[in-house]
N, C-alpha and C positions, 0 to 999 in steps of 0.2 A: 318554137311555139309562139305563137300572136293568139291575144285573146280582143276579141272585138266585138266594142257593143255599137249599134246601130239604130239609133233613134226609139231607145229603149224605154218604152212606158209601165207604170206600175200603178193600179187602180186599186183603191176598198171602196165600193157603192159607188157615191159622188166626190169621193176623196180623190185629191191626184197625190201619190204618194212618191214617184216617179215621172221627172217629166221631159220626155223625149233628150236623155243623155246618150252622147256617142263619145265612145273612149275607145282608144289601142292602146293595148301594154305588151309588150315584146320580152322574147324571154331575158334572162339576168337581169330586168329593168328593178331599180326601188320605186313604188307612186304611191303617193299620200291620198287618201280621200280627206280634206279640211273641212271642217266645220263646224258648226255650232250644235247644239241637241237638237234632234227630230229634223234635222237636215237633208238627212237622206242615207246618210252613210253607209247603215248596218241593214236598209233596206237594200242597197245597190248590192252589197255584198253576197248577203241573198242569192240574187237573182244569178250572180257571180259565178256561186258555189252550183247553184241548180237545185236550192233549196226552195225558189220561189218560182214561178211562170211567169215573163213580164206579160202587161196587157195588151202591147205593142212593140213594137220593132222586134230584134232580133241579137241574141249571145252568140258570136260562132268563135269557134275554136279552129287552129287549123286553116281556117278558112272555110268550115262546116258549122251549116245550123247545129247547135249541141240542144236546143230543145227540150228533144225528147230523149236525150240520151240520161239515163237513171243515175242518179249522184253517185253509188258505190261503184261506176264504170269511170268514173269519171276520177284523175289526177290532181286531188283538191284535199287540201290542208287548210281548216280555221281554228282560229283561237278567239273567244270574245271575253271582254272584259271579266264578265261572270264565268269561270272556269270551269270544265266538266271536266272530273277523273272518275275511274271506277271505284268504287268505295272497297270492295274485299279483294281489290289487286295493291300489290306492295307499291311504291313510286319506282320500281326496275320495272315492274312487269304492266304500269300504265305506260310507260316509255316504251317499252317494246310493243305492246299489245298489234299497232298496225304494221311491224314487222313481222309478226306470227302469222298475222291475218294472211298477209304478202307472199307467204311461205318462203321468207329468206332465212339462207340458209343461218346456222348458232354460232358461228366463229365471228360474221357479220355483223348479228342482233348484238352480239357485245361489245363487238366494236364501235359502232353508231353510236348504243346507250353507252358507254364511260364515255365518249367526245361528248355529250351533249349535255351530261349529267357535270362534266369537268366548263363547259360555257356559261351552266347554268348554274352554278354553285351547287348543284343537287347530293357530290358524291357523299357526304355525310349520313344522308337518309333516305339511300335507296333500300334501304330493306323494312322502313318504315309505312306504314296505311296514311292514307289519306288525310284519314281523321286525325293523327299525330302528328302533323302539320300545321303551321302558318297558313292565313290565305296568301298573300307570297310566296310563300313555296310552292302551295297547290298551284299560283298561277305559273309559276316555272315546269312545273311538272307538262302541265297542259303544252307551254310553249317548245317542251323541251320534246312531245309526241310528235308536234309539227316536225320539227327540226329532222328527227330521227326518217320521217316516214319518205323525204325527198320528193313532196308534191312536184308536178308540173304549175300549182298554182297555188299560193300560200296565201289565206285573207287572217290579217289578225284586226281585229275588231280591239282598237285601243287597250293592249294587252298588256301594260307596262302598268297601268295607273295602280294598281295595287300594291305596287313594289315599294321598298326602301327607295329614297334619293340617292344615292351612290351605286347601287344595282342599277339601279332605272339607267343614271349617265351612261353607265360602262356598255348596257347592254343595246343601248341607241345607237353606239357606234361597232358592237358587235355583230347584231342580227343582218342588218342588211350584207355585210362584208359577207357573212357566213349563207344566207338563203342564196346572194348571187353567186359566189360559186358552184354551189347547187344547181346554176342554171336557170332556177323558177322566176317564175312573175309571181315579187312579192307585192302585196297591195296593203297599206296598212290605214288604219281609219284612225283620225286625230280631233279634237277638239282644241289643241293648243296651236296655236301659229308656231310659238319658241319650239314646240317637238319637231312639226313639218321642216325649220328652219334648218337645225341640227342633224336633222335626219337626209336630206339633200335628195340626191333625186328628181324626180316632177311631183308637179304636184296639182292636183283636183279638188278646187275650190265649190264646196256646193253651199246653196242659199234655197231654203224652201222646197226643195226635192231637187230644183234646176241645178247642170255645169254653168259654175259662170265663167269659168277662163281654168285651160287647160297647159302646162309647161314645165320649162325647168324651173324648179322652184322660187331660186332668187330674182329670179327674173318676174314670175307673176308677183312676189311680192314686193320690187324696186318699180315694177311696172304692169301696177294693176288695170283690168280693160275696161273697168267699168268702179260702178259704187259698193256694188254688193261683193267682189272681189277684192274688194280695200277693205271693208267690212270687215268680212271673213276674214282675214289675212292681219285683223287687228288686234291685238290685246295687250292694254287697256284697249276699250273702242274706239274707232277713229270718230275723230271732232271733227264737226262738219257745221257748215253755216253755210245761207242762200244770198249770195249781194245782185244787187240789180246795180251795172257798169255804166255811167254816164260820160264818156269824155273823161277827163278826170278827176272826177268825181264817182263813190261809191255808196249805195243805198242799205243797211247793215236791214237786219230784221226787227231791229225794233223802232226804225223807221230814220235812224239816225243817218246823217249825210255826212260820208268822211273821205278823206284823201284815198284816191286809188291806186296810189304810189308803190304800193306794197303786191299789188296784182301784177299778172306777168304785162308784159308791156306791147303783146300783140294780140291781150285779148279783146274780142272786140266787144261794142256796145251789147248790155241784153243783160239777161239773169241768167247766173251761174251756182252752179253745186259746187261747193269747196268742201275738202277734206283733209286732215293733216293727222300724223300719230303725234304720241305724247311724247317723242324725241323732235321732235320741231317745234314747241314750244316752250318757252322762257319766261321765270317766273323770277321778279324783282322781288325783295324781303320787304316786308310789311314797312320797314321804316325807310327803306329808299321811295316806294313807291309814296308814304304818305309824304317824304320831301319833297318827291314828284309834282303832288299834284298839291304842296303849299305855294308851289312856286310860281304854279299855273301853266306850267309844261304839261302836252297832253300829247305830243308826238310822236309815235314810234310806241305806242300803248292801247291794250284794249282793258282799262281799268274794272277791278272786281274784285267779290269777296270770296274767302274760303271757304266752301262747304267743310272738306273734311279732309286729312290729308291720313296716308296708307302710308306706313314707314316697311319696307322690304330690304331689309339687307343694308346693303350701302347707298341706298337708293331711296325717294321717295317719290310718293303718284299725288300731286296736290289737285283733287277737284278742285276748281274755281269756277264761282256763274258771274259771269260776265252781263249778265241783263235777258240776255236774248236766250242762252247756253250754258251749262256747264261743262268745259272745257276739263281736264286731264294731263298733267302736264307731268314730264318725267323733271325732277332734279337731283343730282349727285349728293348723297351727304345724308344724314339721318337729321328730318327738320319733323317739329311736330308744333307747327303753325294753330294758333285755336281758331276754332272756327268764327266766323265772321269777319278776321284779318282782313284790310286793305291789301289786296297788293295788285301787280300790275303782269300781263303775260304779252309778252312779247313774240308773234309766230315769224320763223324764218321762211320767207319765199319760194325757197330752194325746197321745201318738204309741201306743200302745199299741190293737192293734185286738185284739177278742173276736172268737173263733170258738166254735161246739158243735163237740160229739164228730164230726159229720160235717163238719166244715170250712167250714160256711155261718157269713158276720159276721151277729154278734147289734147290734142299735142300743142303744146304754147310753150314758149321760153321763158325760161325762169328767169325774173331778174337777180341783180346780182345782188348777196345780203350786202347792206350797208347801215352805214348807224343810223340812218331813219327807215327801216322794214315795220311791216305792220304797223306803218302809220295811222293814226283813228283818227286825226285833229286835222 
């Protein structure tokens, strides 16, 4: 089975809610749809399932316009974040319910629902109602009718976010293993990059209704095609700044004139779109950088202060504005810097993608890190 869309448009009045996206997904494929809220996602899906009519191009299946073929004819499993079960059915008989429908036969239905209930942690409260449930359960129950019913085509609309942290992990690495044996084209909608990342697969990056870049996962995100595919593909968000490239000389946005040492070294003259994640930037301690800059050293730094910094784990995300930007910067270690600290960020070259004025990545060679990168002085 190939599910193919074809310059698929989706219209409310003057709205474009959909905007001429074309995908193929083959059977036992995993594809992520990425993105941010009101992206597109759970409209695509839609239109997927044959829930929605696009207002242009064309859904075929097969190699067949599916059109007009009526959703209940159709080989489709969703789950969306917000969970439907039937309320006066136990959690065994929402699990079975579209094997009954199916008229498969009862030795079957019980085999399907205990494998699915034992993937899903379910078996403890299968004789239980809906309403004597967790929403995590409930949403397991939901994921666990998918499972059971062996679509030709599984859409789960971000179906995990309601779960415990330890379920969620396990069950990241379980669903896809388990849909693709199945067979199906599973298509799953994300807003996190880390879930798409983990999750593997390809993956469908969307911005504003629009595909921006379609692929194997690591790959759109090691090698985005554009700005709004870095975007997407970022969290925290990617830092981005505009330099105008003179020779060697670099023009910053707040009109400062610095070394363009730090730029790849075949870019050529003109104004460029830079963007880097917050793993390629480097953050000096408040008291190196004020040594820094008692000494009158300004090389190899874009000097600024701390907005706020985000302590996660073993890990910390230190906003820094630099003048022009507030930059984002990952560092190892639990730091809680007060705000308005001196310090100083250092971007590595090597993480650093080029765009043009229209937000397409330019291919340029990266120079190579050295103890003067991100030179400013």
């Amino acid at each position: 089975m190939s599910l193919v869309l074809e310059n698929v448009g989706l219209k409310s009045g003057a709205d474009t809610i959909i905007d001429a996206v074309s995908l193929r997904f083959d059977r036992g494929t995993m594809n992520i749809l990425l993105g941010p809220t009101l992206s597109g996602k759970t409209s695509l899906m839609r239109l997927m399932a044959g829930l929605d009519k696009p207002s242009s191009g064309h859904v075929s299946v097969h190699g067949k316009d599916v059109a007009k073929v009526p959703v209940r004819r159709r080989s489709v499993a969703m789950v969306y974040q917000q969970f439907v079960n039937y309320p006066s059915l136990t959690v065994y008989e929402n699990i079975a319910s579209p094997l009954r429908v199916a008229g498969v036969a009862k030795a079957e239905i019980e085999t399907r629902v205990a494998e699915a209930a034992r993937v899903l942690r379910l078996e403890p409260f299968l004789t239980r109602l809906p309403a004597q449930l967790s929403g995590g359960q409930q949403q397991r129950t939901a994921i666990a009718r998918a499972l059971v019913k062996r679509a030709e085509l599984v859409l789960l609309d971000e179906p995990l976010a309601n779960l415990d942290y330890k379920l969620r992990e396990e069950l990241r690495v379980e669903l896809p293993r388990l849909f693709a044996e199945s067979g199906s084209i599973l298509v799953y909608a994300t807003t996190e990059p880390s879930e798409a990342l983990l999750l593997g697969g390809r993956t469908a990056t969307l911005w504003q209704g629009g595909l921006t870049q379609f692929g194997d996962t690591a790959t759109v995100y090691r090698q985005p095609g554009n700005i709004d595919s870095a975007r997407v593909f970022s969290d925290p968000p990617l830092n981005e700044l505009t330099v105008r490239k003179h020779g060697a000389r670099a023009k910053l946005p707040d009109g400062r004139d610095v070394s363009a040492a730090w730029l790849a070294p075949d870019l050529p003259d003109g104004e460029w779109r830079l963007g880097f994640r917050v793993e390629s930037a480097e953050v000096d301690a408040p008291d190196d950088a004020a040594a820094s800059d008692a000494s009158g050293g300004t090389s190899g730094r874009f000097n600024g202060t701390v907005a706020v910094t985000e302590i996660s784990g073993s890990e910390s995300f230190v906003h820094v504005d630099v003048g022009f930007a507030t930059w984002v910067c990952l560092v190892l270690g639990v730091h809680d810097w007060t705000p308005g600290s001196k310090v100083s960020v250092r971007v590595d070259p090597r993480g650093v993608y080029v765009f043009d004025q229209a937000g397409a990545r330019v291919a340029v060679a990266a120079p190579q890190r050295s103890a003067a990168y991100a030179t400013t002085g």
